[in-house]
C-alpha positions as CSV (number, residue, x, y, z in Angstrom):
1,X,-29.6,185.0,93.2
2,X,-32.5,186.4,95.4
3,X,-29.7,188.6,97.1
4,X,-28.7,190.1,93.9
5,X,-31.9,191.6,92.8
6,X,-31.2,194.5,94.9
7,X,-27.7,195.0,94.7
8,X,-25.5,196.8,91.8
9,X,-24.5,195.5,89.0
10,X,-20.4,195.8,90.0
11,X,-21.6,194.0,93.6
12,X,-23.6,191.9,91.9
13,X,-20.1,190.6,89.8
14,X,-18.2,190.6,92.6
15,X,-20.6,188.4,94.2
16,X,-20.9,185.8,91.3
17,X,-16.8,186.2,90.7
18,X,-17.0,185.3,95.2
19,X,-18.8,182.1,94.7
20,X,-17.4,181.1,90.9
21,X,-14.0,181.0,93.4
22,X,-15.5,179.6,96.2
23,X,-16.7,176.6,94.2
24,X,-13.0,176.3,92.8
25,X,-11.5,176.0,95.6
26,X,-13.6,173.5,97.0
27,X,-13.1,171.6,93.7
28,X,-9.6,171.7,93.5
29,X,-9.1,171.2,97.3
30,X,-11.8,167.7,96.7
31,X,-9.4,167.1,93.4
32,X,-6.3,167.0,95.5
33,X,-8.0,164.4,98.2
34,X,-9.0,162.3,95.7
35,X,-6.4,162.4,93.6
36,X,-3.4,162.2,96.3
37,X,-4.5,160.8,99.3
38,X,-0.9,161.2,100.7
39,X,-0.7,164.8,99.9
40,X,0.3,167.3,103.1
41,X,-2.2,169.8,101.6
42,X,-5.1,171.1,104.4
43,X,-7.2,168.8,102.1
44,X,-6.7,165.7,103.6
45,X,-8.3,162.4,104.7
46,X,-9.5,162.7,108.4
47,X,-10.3,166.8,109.1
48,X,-12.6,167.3,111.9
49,X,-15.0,169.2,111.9
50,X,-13.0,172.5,113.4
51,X,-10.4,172.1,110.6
52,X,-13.0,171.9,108.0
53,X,-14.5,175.0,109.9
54,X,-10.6,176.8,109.5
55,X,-10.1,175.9,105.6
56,X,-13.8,177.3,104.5
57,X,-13.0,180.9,106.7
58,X,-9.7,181.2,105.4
59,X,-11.4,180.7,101.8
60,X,-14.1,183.1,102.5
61,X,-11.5,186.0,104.1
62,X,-9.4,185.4,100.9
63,X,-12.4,185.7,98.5
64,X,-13.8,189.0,100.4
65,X,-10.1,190.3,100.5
66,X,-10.3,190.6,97.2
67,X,-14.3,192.1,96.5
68,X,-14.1,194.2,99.3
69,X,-13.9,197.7,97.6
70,X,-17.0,197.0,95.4
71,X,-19.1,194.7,97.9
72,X,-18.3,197.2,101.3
73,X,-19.8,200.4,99.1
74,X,-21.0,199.6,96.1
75,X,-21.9,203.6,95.7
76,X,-19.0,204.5,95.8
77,X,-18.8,208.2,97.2
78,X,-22.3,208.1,97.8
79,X,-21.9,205.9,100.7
80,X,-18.6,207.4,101.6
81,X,-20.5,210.6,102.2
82,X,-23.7,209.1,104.1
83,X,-20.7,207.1,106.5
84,X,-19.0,210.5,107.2
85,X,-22.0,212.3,107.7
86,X,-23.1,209.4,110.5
87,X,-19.1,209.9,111.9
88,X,-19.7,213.7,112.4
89,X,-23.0,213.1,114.1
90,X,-21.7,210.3,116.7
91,X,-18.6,212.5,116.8
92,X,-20.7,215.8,118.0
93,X,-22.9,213.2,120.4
94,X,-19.8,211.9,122.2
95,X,-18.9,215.1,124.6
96,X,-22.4,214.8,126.3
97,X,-23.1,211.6,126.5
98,X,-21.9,210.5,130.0
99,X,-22.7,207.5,132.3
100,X,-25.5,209.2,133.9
101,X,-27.4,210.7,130.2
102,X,-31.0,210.9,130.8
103,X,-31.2,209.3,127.4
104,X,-29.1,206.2,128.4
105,X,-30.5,205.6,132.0
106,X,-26.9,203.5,132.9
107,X,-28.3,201.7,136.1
108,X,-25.8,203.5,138.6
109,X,-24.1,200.3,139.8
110,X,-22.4,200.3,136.3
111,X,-21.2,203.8,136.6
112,X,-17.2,202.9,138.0
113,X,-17.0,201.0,135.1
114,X,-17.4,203.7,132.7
115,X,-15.8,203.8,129.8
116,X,-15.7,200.2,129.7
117,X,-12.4,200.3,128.1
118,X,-11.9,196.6,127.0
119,X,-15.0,196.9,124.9
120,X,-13.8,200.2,123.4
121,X,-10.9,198.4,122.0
122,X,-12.4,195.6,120.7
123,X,-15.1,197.6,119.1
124,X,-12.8,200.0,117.7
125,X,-11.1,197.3,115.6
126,X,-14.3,197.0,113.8
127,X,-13.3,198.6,110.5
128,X,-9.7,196.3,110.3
129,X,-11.3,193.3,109.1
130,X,-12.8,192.4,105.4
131,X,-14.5,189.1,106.0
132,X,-18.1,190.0,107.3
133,X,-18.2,187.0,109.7
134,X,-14.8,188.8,111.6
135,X,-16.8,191.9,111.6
136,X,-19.7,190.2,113.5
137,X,-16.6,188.6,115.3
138,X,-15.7,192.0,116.7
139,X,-19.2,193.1,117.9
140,X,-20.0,189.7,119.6
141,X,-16.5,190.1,121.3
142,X,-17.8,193.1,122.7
143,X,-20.8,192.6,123.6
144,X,-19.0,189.7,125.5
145,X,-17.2,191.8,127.4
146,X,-19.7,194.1,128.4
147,X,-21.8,191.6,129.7
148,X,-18.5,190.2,131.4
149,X,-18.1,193.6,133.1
150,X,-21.5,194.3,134.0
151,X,-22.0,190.8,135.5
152,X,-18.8,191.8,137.6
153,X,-20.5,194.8,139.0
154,X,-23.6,192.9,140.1
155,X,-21.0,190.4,141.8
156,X,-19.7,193.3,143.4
157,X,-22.5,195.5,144.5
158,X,-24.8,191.9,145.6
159,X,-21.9,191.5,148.1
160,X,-22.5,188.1,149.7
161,X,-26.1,188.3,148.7
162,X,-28.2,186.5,145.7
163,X,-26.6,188.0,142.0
164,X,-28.7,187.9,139.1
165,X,-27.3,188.0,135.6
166,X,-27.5,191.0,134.0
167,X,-30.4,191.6,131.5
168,X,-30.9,194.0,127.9
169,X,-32.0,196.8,130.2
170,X,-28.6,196.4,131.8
171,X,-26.4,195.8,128.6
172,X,-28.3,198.2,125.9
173,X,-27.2,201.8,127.3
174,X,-23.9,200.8,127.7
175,X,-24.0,199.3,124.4
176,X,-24.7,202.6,122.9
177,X,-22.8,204.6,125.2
178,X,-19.5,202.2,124.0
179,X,-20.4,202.5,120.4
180,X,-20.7,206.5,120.2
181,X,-17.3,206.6,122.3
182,X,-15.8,204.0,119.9
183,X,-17.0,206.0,116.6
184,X,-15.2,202.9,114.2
185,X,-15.8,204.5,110.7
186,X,-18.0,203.7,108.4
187,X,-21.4,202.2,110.6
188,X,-23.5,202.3,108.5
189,X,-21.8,200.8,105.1
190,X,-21.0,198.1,107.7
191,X,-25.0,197.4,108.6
192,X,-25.7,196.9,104.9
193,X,-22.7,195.1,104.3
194,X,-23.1,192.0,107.1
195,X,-27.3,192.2,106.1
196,X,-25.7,191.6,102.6
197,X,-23.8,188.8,103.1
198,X,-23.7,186.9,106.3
199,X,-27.4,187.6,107.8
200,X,-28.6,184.2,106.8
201,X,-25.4,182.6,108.6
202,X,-26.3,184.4,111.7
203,X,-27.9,182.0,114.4
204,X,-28.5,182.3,118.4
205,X,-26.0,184.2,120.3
206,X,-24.3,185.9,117.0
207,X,-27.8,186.7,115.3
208,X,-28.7,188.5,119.1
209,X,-25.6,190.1,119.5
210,X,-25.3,191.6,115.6
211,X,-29.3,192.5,116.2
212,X,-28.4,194.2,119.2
213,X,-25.8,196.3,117.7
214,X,-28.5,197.0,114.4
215,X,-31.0,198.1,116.9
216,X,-28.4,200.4,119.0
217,X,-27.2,202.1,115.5
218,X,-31.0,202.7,114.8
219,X,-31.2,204.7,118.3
220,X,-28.1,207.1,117.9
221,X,-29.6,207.9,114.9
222,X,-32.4,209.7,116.7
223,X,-29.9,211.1,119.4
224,X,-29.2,214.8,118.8
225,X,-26.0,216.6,119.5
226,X,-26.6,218.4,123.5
227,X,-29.8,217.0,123.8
């Protein structure tokens, strides 16, 4: 209810009609336990954990399949206009921002590894999904992967010597330079809409990741174009 305060009303529906489902579904899926014990629905006697895990996110991606419109930009073309204006300004960033941008400060033993295509990809799948927990999916994927590649690197350039992981100063430029070279539409609506919904379901590595990615969206705001 707190969450609706400062939402619209037409989110604030969508949320109520998201939960009024929710709880139905759970109802009827208890119904059909208790009421056939022999039934072959996903419902049944003896799920573990993970399949319990499985039925809830395919109720939550069907729920938010079906808000998504209202809940993603409940302005409407106001927010549609703010996202293209961010898209334009990462889009003029991206020609001069290179491995070696004074603004970035790559560590140079990272620098072969540019563009860091893997995470590219991954990142650039951002928009496809509804369900905020596969949104924050996608960035924690990534950020996996960068650290993955960067690690790599250190492997490489250590040599037979001592390797130490690689740290926030290590993984934040390339963070930023991945997400102005990725450019998934519609950054910002997609901020707003994970703080929304799934920030209080965000714990240890996915809370860091997702705050990383907040933080890095933050900074290319203050980037300008040639600078």
């Amino acid at each position: 209810l707190s969450l609706c305060v400062s939402l619209p009303r037409s989110v604030c529906l969508s949320v109520f009609l998201f939960f009024l489902f929710l709880s139905l579904s759970l109802f009827l899926c208890l119904s059909v336990t208790v009421l056939n014990p022999s039934s072959s629905l996903p419902c049944e006697p003896g799920l573990d954990e993970q399949q319990l895990q499985d039925a809830h996110l395919a109720v939550e991606r069907m729920c938010f399949s079906r808000i998504y419109r209202s809940a993603f930009m409940p302005n409407g073309e106001t927010d549609l206009l703010r996202d293209q204006l961010f898209h334009e300004h990462i889009s003029k960033l991206a020609p001069s921002i290179t491995v070696d941008h004074t603004a970035l400060q790559i560590p140079p033993i990272y620098a072969k590894q540019a563009p860091w295509p893997s995470a590219l990809v991954i990142l650039e799948q951002l928009a496809l999904f509804k369900a905020p927990c596969d949104k924050v999916s996608v960035v924690m994927r990534c950020s996996q992967s960068i650290m993955m590649m960067l690690s790599r690197a250190r492997i490489i350039a250590a040599g037979r010597g001592d390797c130490s992981a690689p740290g926030a100063d290590d993984f934040f430029p390339v963070f930023v330079y991945v997400i102005i070279h990725a450019n998934p539409p519609s950054l910002l609506s997609t901020v707003e809409y994970i703080s929304n919904f799934m920030s209080h379901r965000m714990f240890g590595e996915q809370s860091y990741w997702w705050t990383q990615f907040c933080i890095a969206i933050e900074f290319i705001k203050t980037m300008e174009p040639g600078n």
